[in-house]
PASEBA-1860 file (N, C-alpha, C; in nm, 3 decimals):
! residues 243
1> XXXXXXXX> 0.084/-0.120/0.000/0.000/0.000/0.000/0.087/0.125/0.000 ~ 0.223/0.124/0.089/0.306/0.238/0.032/0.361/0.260/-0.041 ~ 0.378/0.104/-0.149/0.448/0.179/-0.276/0.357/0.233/-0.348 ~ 0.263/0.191/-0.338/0.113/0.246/-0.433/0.122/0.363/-0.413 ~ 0.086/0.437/-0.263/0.066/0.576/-0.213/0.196/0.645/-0.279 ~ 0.336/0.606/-0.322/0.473/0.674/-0.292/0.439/0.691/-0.457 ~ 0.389/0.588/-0.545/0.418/0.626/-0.646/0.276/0.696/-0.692 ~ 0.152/0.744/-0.642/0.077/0.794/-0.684/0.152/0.964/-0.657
9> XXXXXXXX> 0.166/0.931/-0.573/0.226/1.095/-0.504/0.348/1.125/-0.641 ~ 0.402/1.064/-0.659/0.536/1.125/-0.758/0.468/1.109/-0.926 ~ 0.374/1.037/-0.956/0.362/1.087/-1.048/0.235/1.192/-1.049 ~ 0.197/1.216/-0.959/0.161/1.416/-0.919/0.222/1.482/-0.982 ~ 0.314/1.457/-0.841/0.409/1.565/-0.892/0.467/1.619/-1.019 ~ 0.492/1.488/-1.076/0.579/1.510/-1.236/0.461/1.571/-1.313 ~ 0.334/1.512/-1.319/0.252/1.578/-1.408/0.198/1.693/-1.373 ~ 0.266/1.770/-1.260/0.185/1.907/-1.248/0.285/1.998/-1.247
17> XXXXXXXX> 0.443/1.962/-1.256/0.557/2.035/-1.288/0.512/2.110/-1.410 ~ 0.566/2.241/-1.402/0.571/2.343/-1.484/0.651/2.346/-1.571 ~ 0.675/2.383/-1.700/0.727/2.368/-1.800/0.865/2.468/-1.862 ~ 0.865/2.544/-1.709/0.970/2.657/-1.755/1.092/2.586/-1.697 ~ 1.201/2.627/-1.713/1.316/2.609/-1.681/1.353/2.608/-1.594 ~ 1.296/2.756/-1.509/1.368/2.776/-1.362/1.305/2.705/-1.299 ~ 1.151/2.654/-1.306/1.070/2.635/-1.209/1.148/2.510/-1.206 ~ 1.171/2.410/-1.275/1.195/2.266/-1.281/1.331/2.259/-1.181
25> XXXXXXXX> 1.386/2.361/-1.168/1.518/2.366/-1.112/1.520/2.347/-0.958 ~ 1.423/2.442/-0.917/1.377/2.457/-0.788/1.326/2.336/-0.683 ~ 1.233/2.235/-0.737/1.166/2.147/-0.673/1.240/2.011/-0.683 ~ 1.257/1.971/-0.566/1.337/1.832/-0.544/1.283/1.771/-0.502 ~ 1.207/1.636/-0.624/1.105/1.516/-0.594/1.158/1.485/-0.509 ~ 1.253/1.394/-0.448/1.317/1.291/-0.365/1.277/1.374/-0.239 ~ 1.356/1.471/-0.200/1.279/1.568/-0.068/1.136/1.581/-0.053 ~ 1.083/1.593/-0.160/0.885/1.575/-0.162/0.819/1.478/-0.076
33> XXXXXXXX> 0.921/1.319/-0.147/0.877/1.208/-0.102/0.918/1.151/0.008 ~ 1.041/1.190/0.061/1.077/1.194/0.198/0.962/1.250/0.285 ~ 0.916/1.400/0.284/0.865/1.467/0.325/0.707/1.373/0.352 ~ 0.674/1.367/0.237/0.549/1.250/0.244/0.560/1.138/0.325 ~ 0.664/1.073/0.297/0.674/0.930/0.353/0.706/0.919/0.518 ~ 0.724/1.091/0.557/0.759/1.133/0.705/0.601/1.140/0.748 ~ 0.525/1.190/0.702/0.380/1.251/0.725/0.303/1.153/0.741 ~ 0.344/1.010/0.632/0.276/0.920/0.657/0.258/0.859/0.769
41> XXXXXXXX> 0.402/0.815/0.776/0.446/0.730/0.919/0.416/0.840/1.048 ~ 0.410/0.930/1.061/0.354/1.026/1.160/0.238/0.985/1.171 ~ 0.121/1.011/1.069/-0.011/0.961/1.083/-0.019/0.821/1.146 ~ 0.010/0.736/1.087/0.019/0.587/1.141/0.017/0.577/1.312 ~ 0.161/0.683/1.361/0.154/0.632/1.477/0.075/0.702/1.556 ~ 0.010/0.842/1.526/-0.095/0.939/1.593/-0.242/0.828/1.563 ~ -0.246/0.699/1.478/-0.372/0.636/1.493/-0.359/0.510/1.591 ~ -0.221/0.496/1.597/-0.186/0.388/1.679/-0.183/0.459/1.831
49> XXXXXXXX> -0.169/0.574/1.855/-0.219/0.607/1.967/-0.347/0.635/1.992 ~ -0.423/0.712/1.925/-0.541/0.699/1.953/-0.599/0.523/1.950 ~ -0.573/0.431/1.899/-0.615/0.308/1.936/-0.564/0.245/2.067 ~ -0.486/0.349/2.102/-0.413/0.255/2.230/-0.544/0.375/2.324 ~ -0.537/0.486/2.312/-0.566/0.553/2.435/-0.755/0.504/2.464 ~ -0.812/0.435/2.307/-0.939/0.388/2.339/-0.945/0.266/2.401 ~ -0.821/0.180/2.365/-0.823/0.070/2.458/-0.803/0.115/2.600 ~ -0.740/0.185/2.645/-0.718/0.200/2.761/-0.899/0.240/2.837
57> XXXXXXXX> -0.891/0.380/2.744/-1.077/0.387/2.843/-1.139/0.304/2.843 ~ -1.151/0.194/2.723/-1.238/0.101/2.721/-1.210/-0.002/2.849 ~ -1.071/-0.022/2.927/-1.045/-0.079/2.978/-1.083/-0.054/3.117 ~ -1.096/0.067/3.171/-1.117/0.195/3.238/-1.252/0.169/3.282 ~ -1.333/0.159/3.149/-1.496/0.159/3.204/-1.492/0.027/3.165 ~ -1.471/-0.077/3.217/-1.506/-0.215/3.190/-1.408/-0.242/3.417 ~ -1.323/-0.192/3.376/-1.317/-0.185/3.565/-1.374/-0.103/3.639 ~ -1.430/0.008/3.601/-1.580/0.083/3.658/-1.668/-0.020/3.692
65> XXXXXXXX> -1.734/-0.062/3.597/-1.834/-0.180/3.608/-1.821/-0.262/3.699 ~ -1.694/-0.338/3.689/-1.649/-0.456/3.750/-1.660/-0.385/3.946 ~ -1.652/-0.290/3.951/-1.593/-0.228/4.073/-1.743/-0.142/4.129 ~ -1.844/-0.195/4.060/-1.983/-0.102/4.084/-2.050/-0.178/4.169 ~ -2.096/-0.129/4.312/-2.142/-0.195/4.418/-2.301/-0.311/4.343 ~ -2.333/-0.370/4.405/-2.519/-0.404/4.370/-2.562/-0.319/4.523 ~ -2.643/-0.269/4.430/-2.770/-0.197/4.547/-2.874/-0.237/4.541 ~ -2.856/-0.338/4.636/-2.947/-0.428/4.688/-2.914/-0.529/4.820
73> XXXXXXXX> -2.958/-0.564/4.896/-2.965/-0.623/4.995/-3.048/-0.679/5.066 ~ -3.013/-0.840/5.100/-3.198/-0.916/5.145/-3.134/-0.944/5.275 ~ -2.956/-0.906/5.331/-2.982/-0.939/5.457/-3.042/-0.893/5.581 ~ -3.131/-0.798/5.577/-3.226/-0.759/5.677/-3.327/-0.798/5.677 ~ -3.372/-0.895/5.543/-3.522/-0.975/5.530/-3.473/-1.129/5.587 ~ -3.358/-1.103/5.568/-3.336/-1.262/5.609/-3.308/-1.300/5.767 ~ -3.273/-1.163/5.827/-3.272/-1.106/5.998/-3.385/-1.118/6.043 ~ -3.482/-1.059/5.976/-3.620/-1.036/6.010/-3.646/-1.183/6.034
81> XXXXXXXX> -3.696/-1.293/5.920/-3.735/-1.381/5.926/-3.684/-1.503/6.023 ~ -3.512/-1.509/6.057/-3.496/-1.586/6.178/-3.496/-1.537/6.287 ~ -3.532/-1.401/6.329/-3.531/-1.329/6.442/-3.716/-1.445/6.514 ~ -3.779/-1.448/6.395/-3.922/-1.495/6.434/-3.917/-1.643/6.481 ~ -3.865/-1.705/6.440/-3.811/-1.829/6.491/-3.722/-1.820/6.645 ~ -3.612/-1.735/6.621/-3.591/-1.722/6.795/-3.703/-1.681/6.886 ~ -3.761/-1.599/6.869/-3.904/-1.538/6.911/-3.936/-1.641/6.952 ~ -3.950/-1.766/6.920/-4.039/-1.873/6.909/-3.939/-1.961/7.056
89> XXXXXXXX> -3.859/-1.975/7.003/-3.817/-2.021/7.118/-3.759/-1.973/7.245 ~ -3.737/-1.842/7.269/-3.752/-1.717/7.343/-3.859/-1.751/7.449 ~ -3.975/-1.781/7.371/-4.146/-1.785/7.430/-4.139/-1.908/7.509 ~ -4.069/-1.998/7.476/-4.066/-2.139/7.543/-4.095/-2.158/7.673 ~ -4.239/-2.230/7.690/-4.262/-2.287/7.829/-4.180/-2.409/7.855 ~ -4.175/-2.412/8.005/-4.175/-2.535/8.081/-4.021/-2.530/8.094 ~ -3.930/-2.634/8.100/-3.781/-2.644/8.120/-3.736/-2.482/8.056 ~ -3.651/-2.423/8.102/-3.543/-2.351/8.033/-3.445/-2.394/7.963
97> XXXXXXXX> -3.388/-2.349/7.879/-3.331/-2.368/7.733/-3.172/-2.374/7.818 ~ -3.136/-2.236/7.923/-3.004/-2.212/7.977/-2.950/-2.342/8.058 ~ -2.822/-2.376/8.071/-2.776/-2.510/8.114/-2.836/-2.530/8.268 ~ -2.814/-2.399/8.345/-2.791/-2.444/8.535/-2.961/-2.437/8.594 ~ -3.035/-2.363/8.521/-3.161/-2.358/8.563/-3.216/-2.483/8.483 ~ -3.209/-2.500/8.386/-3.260/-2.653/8.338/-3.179/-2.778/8.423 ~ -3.083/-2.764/8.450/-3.018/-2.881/8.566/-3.098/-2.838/8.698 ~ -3.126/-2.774/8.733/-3.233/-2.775/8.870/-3.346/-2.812/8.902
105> XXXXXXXX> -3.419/-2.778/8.769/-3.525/-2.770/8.759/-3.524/-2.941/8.706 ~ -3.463/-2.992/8.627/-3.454/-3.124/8.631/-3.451/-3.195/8.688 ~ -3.340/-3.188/8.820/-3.323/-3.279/8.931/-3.436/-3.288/9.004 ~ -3.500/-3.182/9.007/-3.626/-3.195/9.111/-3.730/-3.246/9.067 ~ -3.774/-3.250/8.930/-3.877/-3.324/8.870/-3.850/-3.418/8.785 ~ -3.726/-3.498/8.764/-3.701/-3.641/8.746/-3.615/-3.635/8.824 ~ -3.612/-3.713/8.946/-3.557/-3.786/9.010/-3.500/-3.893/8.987 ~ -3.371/-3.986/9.050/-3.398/-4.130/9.014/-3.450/-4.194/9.124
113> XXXXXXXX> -3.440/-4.181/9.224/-3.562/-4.216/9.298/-3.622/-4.102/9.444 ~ -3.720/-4.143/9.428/-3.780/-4.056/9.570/-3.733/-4.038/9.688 ~ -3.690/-3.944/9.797/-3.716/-3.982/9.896/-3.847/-4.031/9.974 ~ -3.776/-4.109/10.096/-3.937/-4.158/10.169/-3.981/-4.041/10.193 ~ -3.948/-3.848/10.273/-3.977/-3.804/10.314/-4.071/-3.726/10.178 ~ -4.086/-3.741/10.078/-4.178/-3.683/9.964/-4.304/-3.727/9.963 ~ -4.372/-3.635/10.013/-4.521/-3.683/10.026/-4.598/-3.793/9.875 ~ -4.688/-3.779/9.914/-4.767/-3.870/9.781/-4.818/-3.737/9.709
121> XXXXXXXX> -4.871/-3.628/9.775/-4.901/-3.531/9.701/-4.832/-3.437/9.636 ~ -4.656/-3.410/9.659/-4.633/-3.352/9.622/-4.524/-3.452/9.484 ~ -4.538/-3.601/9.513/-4.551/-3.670/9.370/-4.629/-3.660/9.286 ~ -4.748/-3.605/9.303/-4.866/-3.609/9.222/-4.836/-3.469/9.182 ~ -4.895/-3.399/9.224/-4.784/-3.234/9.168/-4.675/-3.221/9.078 ~ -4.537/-3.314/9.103/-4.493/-3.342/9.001/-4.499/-3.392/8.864 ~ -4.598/-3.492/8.908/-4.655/-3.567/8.790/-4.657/-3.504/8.682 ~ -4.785/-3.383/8.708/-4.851/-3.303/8.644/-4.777/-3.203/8.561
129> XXXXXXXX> -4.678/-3.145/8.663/-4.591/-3.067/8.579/-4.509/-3.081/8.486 ~ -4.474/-3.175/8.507/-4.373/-3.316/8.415/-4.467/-3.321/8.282 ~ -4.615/-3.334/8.261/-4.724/-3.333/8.179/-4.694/-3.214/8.123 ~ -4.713/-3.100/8.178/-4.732/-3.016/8.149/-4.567/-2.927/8.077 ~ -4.478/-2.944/8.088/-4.351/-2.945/7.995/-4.350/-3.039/7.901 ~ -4.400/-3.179/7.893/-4.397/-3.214/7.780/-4.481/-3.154/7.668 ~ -4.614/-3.153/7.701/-4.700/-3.044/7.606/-4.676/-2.885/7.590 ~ -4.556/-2.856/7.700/-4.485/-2.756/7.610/-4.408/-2.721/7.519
137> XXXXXXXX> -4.348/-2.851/7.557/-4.266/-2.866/7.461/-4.303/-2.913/7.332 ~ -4.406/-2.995/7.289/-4.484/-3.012/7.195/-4.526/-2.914/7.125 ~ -4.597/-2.856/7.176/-4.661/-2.704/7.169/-4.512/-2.594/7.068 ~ -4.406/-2.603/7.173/-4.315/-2.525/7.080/-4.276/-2.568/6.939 ~ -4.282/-2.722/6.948/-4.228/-2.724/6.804/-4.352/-2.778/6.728 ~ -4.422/-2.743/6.745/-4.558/-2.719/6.635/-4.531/-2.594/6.612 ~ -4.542/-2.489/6.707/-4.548/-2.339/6.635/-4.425/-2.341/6.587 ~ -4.301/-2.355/6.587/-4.201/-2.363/6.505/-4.210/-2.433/6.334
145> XXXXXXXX> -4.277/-2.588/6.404/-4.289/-2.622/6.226/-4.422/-2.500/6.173 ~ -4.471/-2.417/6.254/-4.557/-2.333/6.150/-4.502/-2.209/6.102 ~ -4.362/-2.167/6.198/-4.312/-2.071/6.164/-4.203/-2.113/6.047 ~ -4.155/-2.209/6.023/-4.044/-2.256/5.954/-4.143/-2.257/5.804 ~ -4.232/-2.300/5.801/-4.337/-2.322/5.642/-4.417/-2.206/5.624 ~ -4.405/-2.097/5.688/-4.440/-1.922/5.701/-4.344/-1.876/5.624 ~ -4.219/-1.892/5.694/-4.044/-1.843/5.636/-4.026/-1.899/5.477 ~ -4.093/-2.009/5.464/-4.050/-2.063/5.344/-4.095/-1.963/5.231
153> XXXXXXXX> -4.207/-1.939/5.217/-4.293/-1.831/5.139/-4.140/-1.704/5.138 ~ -4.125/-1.684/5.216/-4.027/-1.557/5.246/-3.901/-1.589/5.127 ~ -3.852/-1.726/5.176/-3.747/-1.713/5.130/-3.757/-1.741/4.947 ~ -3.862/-1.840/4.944/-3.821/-1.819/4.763/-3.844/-1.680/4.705 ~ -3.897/-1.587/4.775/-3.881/-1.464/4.747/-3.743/-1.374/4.718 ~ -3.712/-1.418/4.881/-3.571/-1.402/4.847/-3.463/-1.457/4.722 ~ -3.498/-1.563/4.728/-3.440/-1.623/4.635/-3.428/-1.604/4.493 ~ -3.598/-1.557/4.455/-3.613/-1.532/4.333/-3.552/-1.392/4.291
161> XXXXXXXX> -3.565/-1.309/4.402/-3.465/-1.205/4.366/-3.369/-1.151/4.361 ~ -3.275/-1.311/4.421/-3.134/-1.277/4.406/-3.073/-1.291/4.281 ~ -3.166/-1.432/4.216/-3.117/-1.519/4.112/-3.122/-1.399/4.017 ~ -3.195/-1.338/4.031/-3.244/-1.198/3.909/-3.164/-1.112/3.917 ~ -3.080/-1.072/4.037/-2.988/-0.935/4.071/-2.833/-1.019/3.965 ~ -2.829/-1.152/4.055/-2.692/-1.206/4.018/-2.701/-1.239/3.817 ~ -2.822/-1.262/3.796/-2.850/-1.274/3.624/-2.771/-1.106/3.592 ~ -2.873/-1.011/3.610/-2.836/-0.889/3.557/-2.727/-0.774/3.615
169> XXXXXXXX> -2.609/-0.866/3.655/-2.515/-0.805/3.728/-2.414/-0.704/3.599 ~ -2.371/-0.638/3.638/-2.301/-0.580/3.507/-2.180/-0.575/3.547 ~ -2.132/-0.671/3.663/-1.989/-0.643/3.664/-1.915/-0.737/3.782 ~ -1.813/-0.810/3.827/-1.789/-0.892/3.909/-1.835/-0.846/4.050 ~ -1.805/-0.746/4.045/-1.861/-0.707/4.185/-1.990/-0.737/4.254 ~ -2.089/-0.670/4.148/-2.223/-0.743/4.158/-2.254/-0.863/4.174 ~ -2.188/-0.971/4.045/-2.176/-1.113/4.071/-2.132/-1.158/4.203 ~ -2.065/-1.096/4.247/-1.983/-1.153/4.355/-2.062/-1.119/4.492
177> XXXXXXXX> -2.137/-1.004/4.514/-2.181/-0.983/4.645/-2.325/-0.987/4.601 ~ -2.389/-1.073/4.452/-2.531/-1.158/4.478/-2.501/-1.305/4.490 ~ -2.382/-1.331/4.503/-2.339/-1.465/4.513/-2.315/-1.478/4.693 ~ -2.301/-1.427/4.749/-2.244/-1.384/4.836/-2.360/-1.379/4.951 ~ -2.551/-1.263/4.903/-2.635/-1.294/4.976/-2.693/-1.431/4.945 ~ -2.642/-1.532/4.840/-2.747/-1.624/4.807/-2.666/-1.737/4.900 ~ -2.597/-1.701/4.955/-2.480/-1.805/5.047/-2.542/-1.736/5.202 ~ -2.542/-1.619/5.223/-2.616/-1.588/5.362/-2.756/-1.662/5.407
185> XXXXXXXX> -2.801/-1.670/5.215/-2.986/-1.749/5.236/-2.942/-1.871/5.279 ~ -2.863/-1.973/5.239/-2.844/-2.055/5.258/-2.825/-2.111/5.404 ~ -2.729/-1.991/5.449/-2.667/-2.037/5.595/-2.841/-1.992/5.672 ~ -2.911/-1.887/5.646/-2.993/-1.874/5.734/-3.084/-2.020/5.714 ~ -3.088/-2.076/5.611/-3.195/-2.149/5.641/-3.123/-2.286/5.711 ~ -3.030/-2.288/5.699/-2.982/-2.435/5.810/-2.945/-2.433/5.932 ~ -2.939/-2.245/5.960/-2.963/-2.247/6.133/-3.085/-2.259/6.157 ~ -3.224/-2.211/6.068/-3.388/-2.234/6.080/-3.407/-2.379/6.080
193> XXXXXXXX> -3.305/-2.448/6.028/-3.314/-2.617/6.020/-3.321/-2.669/6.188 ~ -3.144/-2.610/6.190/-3.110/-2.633/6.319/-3.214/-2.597/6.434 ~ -3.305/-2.444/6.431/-3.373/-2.481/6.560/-3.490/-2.578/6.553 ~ -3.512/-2.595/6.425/-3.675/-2.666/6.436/-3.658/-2.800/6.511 ~ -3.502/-2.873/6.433/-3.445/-2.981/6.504/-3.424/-3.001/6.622 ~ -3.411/-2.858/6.719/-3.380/-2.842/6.800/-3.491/-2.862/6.882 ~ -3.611/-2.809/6.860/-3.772/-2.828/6.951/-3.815/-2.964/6.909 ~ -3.782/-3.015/6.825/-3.859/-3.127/6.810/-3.781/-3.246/6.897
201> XXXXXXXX> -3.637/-3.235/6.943/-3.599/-3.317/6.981/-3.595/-3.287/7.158 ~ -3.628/-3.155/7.162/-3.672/-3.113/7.273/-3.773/-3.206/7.382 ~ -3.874/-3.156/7.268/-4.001/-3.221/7.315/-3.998/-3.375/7.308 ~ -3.876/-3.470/7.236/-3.930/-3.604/7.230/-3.820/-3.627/7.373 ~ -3.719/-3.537/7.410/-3.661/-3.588/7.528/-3.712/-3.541/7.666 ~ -3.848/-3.463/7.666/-3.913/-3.403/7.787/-4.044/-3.535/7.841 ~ -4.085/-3.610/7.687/-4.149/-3.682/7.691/-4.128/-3.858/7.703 ~ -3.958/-3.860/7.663/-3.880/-3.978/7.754/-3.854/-3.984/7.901
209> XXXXXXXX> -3.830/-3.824/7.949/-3.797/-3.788/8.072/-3.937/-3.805/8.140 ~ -4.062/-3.749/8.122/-4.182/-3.838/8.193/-4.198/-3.967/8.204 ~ -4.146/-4.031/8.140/-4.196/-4.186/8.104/-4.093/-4.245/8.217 ~ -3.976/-4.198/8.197/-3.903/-4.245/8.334/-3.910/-4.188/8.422 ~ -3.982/-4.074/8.470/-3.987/-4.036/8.611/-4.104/-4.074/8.667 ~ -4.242/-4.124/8.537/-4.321/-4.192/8.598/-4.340/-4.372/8.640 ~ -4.207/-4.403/8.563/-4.166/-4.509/8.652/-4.120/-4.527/8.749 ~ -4.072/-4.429/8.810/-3.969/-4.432/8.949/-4.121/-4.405/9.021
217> XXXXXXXX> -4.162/-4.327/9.009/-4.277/-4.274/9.110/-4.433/-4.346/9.116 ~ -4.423/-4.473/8.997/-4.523/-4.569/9.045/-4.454/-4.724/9.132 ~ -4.311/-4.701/9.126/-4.220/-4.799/9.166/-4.215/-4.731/9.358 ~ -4.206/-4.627/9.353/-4.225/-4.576/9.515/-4.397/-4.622/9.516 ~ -4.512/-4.535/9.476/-4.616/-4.576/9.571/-4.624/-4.717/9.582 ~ -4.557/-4.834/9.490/-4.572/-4.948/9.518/-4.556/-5.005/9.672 ~ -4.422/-4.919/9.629/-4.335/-4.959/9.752/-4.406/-4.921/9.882 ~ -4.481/-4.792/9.863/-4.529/-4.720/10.027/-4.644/-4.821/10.029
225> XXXXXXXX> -4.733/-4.882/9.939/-4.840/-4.978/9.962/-4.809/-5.078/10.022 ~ -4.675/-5.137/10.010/-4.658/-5.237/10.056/-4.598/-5.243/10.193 ~ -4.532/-5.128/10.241/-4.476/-5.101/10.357/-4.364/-5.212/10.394 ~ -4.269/-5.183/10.433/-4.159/-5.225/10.506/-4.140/-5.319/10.643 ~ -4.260/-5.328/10.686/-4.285/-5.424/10.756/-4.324/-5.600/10.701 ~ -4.389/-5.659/10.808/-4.482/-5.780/10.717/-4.598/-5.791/10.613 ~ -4.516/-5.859/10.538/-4.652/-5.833/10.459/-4.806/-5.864/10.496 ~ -4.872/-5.811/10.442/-5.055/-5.845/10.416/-5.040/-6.015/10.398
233> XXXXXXXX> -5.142/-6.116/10.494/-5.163/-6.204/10.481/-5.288/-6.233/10.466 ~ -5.368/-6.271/10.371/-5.495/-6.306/10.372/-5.597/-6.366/10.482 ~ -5.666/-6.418/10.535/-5.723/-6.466/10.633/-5.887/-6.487/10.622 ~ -5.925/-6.602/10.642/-6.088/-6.573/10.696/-6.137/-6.521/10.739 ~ -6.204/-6.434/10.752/-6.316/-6.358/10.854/-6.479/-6.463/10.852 ~ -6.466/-6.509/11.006/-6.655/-6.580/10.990/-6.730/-6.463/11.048 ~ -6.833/-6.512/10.977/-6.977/-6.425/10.963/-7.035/-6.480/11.029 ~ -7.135/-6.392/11.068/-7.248/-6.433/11.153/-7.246/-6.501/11.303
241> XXX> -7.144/-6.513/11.350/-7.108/-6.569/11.438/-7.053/-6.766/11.464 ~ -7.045/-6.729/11.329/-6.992/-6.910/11.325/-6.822/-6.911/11.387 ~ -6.813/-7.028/11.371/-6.660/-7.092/11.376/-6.587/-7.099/11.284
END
């Protein structure tokens, strides 16, 4: 292409040279085409910079992008929603959840065995209460499995609108911190796992713990029926005054 350009340019020149004597004297093709062939290669590299300086912006606003927050955020919906589940077990009747008050409160209403000095009534009192923590405990993890299938509704919400933020992300950044809440959904829902697991196994060990404390405590009144002395011996009684 530059010999093409070098020789269009010189035969210009020759065909527009003037015909007088002096003029022909004056103009020095070879310096023309130097001159040209300087202008050229000048141009060349003033386009080779401008191609460099568009790569560069282009490069510029492509790490803009990459570096552009997402504005958006579901971790306060996702706060909200296991805050309601602690709520739930917060509310919890009967045993306490904390280690030293549930060890107290244990020892005194499963026993492994009675003292003699424990009335019959205030076994029966126990009984009841012992009843009455297991159906609390029941009680909690029913309203839990209703709060956990409440939350669910919540979260494919969540969900559906992360999958949509992280689709139309315009830049790693975005990708990266909707990747990022869809990993927070995740963890919230396997601590919501964890408590439901948690009441349900609650309640099936409040309701083992009756079953053996109401064995110990039909194994005592046995025992007080039968008393520690001799036993009950059957005997005749006559009637009526016979022999």
């Amino acid at each position: 292409m530059k010999k093409t350009l070098l020789a269009t340019v010189a035969a210009a020149l020759f065909c527009t040279l003037p015909a007088a004597q002096a003029q022909w004297a004056v103009i020095d093709p070879t310096n023309l085409i130097q001159n040209t062939l300087t202008a050229i290669r000048t141009l060349e590299q003033i386009n080779n910079q401008v191609r460099q300086l568009q790569n560069e912006a282009q490069m510029l606003i492509n790490q803009a992008r990459n570096l552009t927050s997402l504005d958006y955020n579901v971790v306060n919906r996702l706060r909200s929603t296991l805050a309601t589940t602690e709520r739930l077990i917060a509310e919890a009747q009967g045993l306490a959840y904390d280690v030293t008050n549930m060890d107290r409160e244990f020892a005194r209403l499963y026993p492994h065995e009675y003292a003699a000095t424990v009335s019959g009534d205030r076994m029966a009192q126990d009984a009841r209460e012992r009843w009455r923590h297991t159906l609390d405990g029941l009680h909690t993890a029913m309203r839990m499995q209703a709060q956990v299938s409440q939350n669910l509704n919540e979260d494919e919400g969540v969900l559906a609108d992360l999958v949509g933020q992280s689709q139309s992300a315009t830049g790693a950044l975005q990708a990266m911190q909707a990747t990022n809440q869809l990993l927070a959904l995740q963890a919230k829902q396997a601590i919501q796992a964890q408590q439901l697991q948690l009441t349900q196994d609650r309640a099936a060990s409040l309701e083992l713990a009756r079953q053996a404390a109401a064995t110990e405590r039909a194994r005592e009144v046995r025992r007080r029926f039968h008393g520690e002395g001799t036993p009950y011996t059957p005997q005749t009684v006559p009637f009526y005054g016979g022999d």
